[in-house]
N, C-alpha and C positions, 0 to 999 in steps of 0.2 A: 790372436784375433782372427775370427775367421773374413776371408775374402770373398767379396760373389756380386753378381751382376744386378740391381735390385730392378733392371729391366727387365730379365731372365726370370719374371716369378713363378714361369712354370714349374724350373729347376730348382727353386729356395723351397718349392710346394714339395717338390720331389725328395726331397733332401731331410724331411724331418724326423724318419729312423735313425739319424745318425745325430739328431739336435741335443744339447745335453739336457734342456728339460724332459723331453720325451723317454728317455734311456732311465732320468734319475725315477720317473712316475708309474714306469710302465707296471711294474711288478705292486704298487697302490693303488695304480687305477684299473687294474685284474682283482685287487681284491675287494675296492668300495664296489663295484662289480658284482661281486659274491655276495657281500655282504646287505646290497639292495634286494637280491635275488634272496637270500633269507628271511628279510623280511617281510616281500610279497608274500611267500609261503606260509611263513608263521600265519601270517592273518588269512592266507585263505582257506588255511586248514585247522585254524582254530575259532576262526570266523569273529576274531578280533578285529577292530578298528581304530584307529589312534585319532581322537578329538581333532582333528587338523586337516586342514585344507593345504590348496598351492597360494592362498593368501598370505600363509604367513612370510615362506618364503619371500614373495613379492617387496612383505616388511623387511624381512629382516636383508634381504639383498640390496636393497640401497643403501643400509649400512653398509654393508660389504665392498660394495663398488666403492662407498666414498673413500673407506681405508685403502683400499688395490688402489686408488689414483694415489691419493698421496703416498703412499709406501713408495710404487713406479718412479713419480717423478721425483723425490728425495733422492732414491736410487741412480737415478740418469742426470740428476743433475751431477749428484758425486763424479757421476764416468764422464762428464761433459767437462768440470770444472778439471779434471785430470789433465784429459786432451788438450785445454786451451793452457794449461800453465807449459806443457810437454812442448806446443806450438810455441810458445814465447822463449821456452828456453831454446827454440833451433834461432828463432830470430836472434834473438841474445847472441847467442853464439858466434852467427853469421856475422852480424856487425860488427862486432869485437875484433875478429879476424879482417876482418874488410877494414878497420881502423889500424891497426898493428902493420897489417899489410902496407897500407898507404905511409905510415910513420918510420918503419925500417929502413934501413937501407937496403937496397936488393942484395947487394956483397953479405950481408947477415945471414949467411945461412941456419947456421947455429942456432942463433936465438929464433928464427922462424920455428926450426922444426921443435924448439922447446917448449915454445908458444902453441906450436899446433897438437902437441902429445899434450899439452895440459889442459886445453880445452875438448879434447878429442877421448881423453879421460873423465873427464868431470861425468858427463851424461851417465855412463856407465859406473860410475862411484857412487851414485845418484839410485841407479836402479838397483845399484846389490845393499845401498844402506833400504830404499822403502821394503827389499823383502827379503832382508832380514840377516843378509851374507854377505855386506860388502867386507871387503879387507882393504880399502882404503877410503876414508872419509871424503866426502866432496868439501866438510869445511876447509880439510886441509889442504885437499888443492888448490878451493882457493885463497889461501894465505897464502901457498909458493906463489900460485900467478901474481898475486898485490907485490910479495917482494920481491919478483921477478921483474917487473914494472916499476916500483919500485928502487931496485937496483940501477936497471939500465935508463932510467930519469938520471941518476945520479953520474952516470959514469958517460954520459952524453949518448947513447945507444937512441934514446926517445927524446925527443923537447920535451921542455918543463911544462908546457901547456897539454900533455897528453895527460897528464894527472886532473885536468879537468874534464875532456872530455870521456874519459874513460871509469872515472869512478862510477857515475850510475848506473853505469854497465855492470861492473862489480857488483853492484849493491843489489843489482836486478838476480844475479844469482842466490844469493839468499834471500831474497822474496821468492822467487821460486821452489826455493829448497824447503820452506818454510808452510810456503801453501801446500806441498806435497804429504807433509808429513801434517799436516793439519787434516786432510784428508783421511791418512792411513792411522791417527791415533784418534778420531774421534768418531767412531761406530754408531750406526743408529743406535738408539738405548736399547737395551735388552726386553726392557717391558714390553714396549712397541712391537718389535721383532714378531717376541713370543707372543702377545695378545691378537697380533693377527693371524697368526699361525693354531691358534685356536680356535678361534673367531672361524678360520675356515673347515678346521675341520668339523666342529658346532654342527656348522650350516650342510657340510657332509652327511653327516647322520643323521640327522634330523630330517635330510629330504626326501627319502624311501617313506618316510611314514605321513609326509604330505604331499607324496603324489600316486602310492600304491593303489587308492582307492579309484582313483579317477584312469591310470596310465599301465595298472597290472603289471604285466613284465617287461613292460616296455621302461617300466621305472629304472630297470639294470643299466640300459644306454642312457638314460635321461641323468643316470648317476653319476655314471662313467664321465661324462659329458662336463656335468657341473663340477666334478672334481679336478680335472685334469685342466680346465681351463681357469678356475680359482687358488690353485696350489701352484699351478704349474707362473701365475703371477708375481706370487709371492717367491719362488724360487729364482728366478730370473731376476727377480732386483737384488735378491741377496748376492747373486752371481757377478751385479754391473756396478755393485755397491765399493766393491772392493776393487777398484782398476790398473792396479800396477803387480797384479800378480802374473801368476801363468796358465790361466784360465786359458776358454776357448775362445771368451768374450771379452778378454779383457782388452786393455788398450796396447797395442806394438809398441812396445816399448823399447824392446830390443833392437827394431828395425829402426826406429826415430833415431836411438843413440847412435847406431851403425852410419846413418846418412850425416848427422852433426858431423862425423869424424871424417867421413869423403868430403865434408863441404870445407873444411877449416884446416884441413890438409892443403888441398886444392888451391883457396884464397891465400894462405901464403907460403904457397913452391914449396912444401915439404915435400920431406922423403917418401916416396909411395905413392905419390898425387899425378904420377904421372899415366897410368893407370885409369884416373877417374878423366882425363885429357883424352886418350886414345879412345874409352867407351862415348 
């Protein structure tokens, strides 16, 4: 995920040679460019004119707008619903550990630091199964944390009443895990996708020959312009759509799991928590 100061908007202004919509358009929006600049020519050297106006335009661009909204905000809601499940799992976490903590014995070191590698694991079993690599399931974490719990109910380590407080904790982990991959297996539809990715480029071609007559070669920036800011829409939500990869925009994922595991080390006196005391 990229970082930056959104008070600094000189800097984010300064910064868009390096954006990845810009980078993925520049070499299409060089050639709708060309290709506007051919068709000025054609007509004015064959003294052709194409029946159309900037009316149609006009028409056909509030379809266009209506789609770019909703494609955007389907999009952002996907990366928004991400963030907040990501958010609930640090709570989750947090809690757990702040319960465990408070029900231990302080002499437990053991079972602390067992407690704090499996939830300090989870996040990260979490982010290699949504992309595609994990090598240890998070369901099966946690099933050792349940029988972990579980066990030390039984052998007097916890009260028997930590089994109530603590199960919807548990369960909140698979709500989580569940919402994640609800996410990552259910892709906007394909038609959708593609129909607007047509739709723009349509609207692309078609607008050299309803504005050459009126804008001459000024039609080429006028081209350049409409394209790069209608495509370049639709590629940024394809980019926020997907938010647990390793994009540039995607969500920190790796740094979220990184912090659960400073937090839940920390909360109960693990090994290496000492560290996160001194900083």
């Amino acid at each position: 995920m990229i970082n930056y100061d959104p008070k600094r908007w000189w800097l984010v202004l300064l910064s868009f040679p390096r954006s990845p919509v810009f980078t993925t358009l520049l070499l299409d929006v060089i050639g709708v460019g060309i290709y506007a600049g051919l068709v000025v020519w054609v007509q004015e050297r064959l003294g052709f004119e194409a029946p159309l106006g900037p009316q149609i335009l006009s028409l056909l661009g509030i379809i266009l707008g209506l789609l770019l909204v909703f494609r955007t905000n389907t999009a952002y809601d996907r990366w928004w619903e991400g963030r907040r499940l990501l958010g609930q799992l640090t709570n989750v976490s947090r809690a757990l550990a702040r319960q465990l903590d408070a029900m231990l014995p302080g002499q437990a070191r053991e079972r602390r630091d067992t407690y704090a590698e499996l939830l300090a694991a989870w996040p990260v079993a979490l982010t290699q199964r949504l992309r595609g690599n994990g090598l240890r399931e998070p369901g099966r974490l946690s099933s050792e944390l349940v029988c972990a719990l579980q066990g030390d109910i039984r052998q007097g380590a916890l009260p028997r009443e930590a089994l109530i407080s603590l199960t919807p904790m548990m369960a909140a982990f698979d709500d989580i895990q569940g919402g994640c991959e609800r996410i990552l297996k259910t892709p906007i539809p394909f038609s959708y996708s593609s129909y607007v990715k047509q739709f723009v480029l349509f609207f692309a071609l078609l607008a050299p020959f309803a504005l050459a007559d009126e804008f001459g070669y000024g039609t080429i920036i006028a081209e350049m312009f409409i394209f790069f800011s209608t495509m370049g829409l639709e590629l940024l939500a394809g980019e926020v759509e997907e938010p647990f990869g390793q994009d540039r925009n995607d969500l920190p994922v790796d740094d979220i799991a990184t912090g659960i595991a400073l937090d839940v080390r920390w909360i109960l006196g693990a090994k290496g928590s000492e560290s996160r005391v001194q900083g």
